[in-house]
N, C-alpha and C positions, 0 to 999 in steps of 0.2 A: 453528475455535475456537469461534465462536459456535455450532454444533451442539452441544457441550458445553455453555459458560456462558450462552448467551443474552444478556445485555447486564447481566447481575449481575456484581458484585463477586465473587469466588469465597472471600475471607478477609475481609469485611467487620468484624469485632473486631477484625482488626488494622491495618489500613489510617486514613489519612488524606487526607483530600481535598486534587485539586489540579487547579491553572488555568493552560496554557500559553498564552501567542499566538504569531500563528502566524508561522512562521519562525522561532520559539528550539525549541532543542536540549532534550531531558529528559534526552540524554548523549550524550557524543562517545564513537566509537572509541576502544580504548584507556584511558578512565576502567575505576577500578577499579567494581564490582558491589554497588552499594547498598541494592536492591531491586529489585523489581517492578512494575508500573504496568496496572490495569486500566481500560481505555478505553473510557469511558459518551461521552461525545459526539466530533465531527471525526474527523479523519487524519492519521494519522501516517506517514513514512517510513523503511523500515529500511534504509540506505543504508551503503556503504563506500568506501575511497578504495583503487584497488589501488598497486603500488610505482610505477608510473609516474603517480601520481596524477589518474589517473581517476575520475568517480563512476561509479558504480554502484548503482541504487535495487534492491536486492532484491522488496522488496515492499511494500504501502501496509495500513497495519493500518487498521481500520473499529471502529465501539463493539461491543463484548462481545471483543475482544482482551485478550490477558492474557500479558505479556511483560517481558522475554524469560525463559522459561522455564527452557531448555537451560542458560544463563547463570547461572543464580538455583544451579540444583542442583552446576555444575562450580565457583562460585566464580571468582574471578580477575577478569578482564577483560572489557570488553564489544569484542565483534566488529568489532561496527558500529554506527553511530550512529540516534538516533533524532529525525526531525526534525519538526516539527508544520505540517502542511501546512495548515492552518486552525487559529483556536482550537479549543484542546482542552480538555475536562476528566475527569474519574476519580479512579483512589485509589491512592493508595500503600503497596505496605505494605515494609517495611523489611527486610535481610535479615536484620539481631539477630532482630526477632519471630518473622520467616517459621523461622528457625531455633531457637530456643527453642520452640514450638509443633509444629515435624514431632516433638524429643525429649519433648512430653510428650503428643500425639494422632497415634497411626495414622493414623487417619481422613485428618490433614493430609497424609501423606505420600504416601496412595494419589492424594489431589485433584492434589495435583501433578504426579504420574507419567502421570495423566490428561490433565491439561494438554501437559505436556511432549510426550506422543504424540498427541494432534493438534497441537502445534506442529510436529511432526515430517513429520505426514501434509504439511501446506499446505506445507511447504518443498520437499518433494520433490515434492509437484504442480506447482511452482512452476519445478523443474526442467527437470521433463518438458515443460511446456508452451514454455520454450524452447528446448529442444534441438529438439525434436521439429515443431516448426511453421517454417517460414520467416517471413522479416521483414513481407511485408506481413502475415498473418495473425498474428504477434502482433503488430502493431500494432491491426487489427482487434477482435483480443479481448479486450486491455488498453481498450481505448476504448469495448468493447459493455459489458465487467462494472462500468468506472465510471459506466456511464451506469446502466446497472439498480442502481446503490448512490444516485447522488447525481442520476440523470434524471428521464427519463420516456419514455413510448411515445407516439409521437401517434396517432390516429386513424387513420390508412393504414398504421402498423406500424410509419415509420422510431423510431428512439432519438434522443432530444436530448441533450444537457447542455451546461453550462457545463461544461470545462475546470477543475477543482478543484485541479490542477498545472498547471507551464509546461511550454511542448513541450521546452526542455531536460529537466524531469524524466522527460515521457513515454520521449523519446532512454534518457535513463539505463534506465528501465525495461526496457525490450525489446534494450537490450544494443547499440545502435548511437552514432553522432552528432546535432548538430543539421541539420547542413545534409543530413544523408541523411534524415534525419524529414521536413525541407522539401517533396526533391525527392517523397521516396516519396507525401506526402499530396497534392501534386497528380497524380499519378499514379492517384492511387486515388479524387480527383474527377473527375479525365478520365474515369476508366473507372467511373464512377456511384455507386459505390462509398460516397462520404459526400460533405458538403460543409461548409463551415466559414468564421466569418467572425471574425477576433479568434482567441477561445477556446469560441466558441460552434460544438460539432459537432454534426453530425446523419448517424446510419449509414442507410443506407437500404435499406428492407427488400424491395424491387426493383429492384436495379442499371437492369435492360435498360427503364424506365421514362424512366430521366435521360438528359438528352443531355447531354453531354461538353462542357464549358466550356473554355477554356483559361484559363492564369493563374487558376484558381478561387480565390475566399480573400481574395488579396491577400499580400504578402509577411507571413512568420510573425516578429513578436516571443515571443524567446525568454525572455524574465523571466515 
């Protein structure tokens, strides 16, 4: 999405600013389709509950998202909910507006169809990337792309970050549990992999360099 907008507003005349903190909702599952919301600063989560009430984090939106799309054009209901995994802020624009503006500018309708298809592309990447990879690897690469979003690289190569979600919501992400994220991340300091203290991880960019710890970490709180 940001290859499109960049971290701009994409209807800026009609939107209104707004400021979430972090852990409230810009809308549950199930709410009806108010608008749309372009995200200048934090993260957001696109998360759903299935019938056995499970979560399920689809994916972590970043600034210059512009969402939900898909939503905005079918009307009705929202999917899944959106949760603010830090303070957020951006714009609002409403669907009265959004919809009185596609019937009187073209222009507005093609921006959208724009949208809508890279919202389309990333979901389907988003797919493929877990069907397609087994669990330690997407564990791996859920944990290398936050780190290149909200890291850093240190000097020998590895990736650092803070943890900007809980290993619960990592779990949610990559489609497993908590206590399997548990087992799996010592597994994957044993075998050099990363290391982690808290929520502070580091991937490291020469496994065969680390020697194998056991109990590495410490036991994971999951909040």
């Amino acid at each position: 999405m940001r290859d499109v907008l960049g971290k701009r507003c994409p209807f800026p005349t009609l939107s209104s600013r707004f400021s979430v903190a972090k852990g409230k909702n810009l809308y549950h599952q199930g709410d009806l389709v108010g608008g749309a919301y372009s995200l200048a600063t934090g993260m957001v989560a696109l998360e759903r509950v299935d019938e056995e009430g499970e979560l399920v984090i689809l994916k972590i939106l970043h600034p210059g998202a512009f969402f939900p799309c898909a939503n905005m054009l079918g009307g009705g209901i929202h999917e899944s909910s959106a949760r603010a995994l830090t303070e957020i802020t951006g714009c609002f624009v409403p669907a009265e507006r959004l919809n009185t503006a596609l019937q009187e500018d073209p222009s507005v309708g093609l921006a959208l169809l724009r949208l809508s298809s890279a919202e389309i592309r990333e979901n389907e990447d988003a797919i493929f990337r877990l069907c397609s990879a087994d669990l330690p690897d997407r564990v791996l690469s859920t944990l290398a792309t936050l780190a290149t979003e909200t890291g850093g690289r240190d000097a020998n190569g590895d990736l650092s970050l803070t943890l900007p979600i809980s290993w619960r919501d990592l779990a949610a992400m990559v489609g497993t549990g908590p206590e399997v994220i548990s087992r799996l991340l010592r597994r994957l300091a044993d075998a050099g992999r990363l290391s982690f203290h808290g929520r502070h991880v580091t991937l490291h960019a020469e496994p065969s360099r680390h020697i194998p710890l056991s109990g590495h970490g410490g036991p994971l709180s999951y909040s």
